[in-house]
C-alpha positions as CSV (number, residue, x, y, z in Angstrom):
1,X,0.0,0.0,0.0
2,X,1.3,3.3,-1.0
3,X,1.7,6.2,1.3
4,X,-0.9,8.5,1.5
5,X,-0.4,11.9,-0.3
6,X,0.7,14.7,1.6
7,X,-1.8,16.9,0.6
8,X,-4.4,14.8,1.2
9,X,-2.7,14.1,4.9
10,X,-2.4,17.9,5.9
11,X,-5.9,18.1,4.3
12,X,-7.3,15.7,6.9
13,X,-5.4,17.4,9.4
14,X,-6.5,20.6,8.5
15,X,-10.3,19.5,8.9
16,X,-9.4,17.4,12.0
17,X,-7.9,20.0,13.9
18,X,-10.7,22.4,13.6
19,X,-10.4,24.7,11.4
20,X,-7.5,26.7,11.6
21,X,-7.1,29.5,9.6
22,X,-3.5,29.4,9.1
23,X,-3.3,26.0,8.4
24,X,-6.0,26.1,5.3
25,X,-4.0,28.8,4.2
26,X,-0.7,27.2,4.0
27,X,-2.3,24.5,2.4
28,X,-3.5,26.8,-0.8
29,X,-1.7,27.7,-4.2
30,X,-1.3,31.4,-4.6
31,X,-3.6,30.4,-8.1
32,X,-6.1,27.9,-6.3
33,X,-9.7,27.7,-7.8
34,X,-12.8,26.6,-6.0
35,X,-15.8,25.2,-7.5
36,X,-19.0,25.9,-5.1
37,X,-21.9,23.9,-5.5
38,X,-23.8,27.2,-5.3
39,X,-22.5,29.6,-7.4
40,X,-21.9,28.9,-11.0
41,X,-18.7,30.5,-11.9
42,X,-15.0,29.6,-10.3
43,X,-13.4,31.1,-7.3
44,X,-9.9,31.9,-8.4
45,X,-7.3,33.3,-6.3
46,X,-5.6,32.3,-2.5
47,X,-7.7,35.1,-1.0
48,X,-11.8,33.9,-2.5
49,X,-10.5,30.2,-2.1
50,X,-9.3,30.6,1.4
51,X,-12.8,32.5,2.1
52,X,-15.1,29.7,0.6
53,X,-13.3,26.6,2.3
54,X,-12.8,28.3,5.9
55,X,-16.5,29.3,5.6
56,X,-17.7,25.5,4.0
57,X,-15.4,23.9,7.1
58,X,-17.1,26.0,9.6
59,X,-20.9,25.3,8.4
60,X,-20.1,21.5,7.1
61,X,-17.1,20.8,9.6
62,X,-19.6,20.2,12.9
63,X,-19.3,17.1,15.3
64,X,-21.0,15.0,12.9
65,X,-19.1,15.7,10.0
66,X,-17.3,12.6,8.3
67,X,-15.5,11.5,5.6
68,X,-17.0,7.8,4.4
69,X,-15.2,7.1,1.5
70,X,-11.9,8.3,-0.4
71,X,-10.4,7.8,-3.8
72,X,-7.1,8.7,-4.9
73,X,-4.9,8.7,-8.1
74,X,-1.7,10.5,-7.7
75,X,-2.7,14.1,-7.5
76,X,-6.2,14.0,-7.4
77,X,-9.2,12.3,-4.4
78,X,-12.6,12.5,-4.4
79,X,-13.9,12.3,-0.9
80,X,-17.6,11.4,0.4
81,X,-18.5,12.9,2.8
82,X,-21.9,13.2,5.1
83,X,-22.9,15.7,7.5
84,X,-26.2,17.9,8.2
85,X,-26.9,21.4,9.2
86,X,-30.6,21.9,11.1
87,X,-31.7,18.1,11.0
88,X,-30.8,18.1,7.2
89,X,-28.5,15.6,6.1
90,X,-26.2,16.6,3.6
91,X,-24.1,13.9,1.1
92,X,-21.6,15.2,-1.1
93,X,-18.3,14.9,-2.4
94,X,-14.6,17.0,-2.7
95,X,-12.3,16.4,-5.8
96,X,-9.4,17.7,-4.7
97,X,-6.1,18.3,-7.0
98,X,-2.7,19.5,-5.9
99,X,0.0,21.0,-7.5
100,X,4.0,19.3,-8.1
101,X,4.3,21.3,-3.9
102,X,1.4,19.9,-3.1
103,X,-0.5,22.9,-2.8
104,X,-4.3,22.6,-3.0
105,X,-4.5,24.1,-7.0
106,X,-8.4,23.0,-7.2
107,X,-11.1,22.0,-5.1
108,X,-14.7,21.3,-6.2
109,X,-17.9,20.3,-4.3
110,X,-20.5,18.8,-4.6
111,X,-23.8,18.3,-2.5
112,X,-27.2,16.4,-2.9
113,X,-30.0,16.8,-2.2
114,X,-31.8,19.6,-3.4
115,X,-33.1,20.2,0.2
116,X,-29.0,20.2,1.6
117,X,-28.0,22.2,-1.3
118,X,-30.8,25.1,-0.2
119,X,-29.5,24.6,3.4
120,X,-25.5,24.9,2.3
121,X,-26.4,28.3,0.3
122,X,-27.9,29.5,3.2
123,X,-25.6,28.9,6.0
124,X,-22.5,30.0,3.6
125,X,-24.4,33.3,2.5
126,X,-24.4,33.7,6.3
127,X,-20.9,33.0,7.0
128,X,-19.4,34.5,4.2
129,X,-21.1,37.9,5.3
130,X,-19.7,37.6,8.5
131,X,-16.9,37.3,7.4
132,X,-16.8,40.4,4.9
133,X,-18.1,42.3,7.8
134,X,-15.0,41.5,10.2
């Protein structure tokens, strides 16, 4: 069995060690894009990626939050994961690609269902204001 990517590992310990903001940012590329299941055009940049994943890790990232499955091939994983936000369960997925430093470079999610999806917007619009506000 190969070892796992280390990316992938400071990923997980990114999400295990609760969030912190220094840690998610050391993990980006200066060029990292983010693919939100809620708005329709990319996030490029350190600075919009960095705001999008702190925010999803603080609304998805609860006490219930899990990863149940991961796939990886070389510089790429996709990883399940479940969670739910105000009795909602949420499934959904991460496809992850790092760069030859092994830099996050692109990071797209996905959620299902519809009813999740409607909660996700919501809870993001909220943090992500808070967030322009401080």
């Amino acid at each position: 069995m190969s070892a796992p990517h280390p990316g992938l590992a400071a990923w997980h310990a990114y999400m295990a060690g609760g969030g912190d903001p220094q840690a998610l940012r050391d993990l980006l590329a200066a060029d990292a894009v983010f693919h939100s299941p809620v708005v329709h055009t990319p996030q490029e940049g350190r600075d919009k990626v960095f705001a999008y994943l702190h925010a999803a890790s603080h609304v998805l990232g609860g006490d219930d939050f899990r990863y149940l499955r991961e796939i990886v091939d070389g510089d790429q994983a996709v990883l399940e994961f479940q969670s739910s936000l105000d009795g909602i369960q949420i499934n959904g997925v991460d496809i992850i690609t790092w760069n030859d430093d092994g830099k996050i470079k692109d990071f797209k999610v996905m959620v299902r269902p519809l009813k999740a999806i409607n909660k996700v917007w919501e809870k993001m619009g909220e943090m992500l204001a808070a967030q322009a506000a401080n």
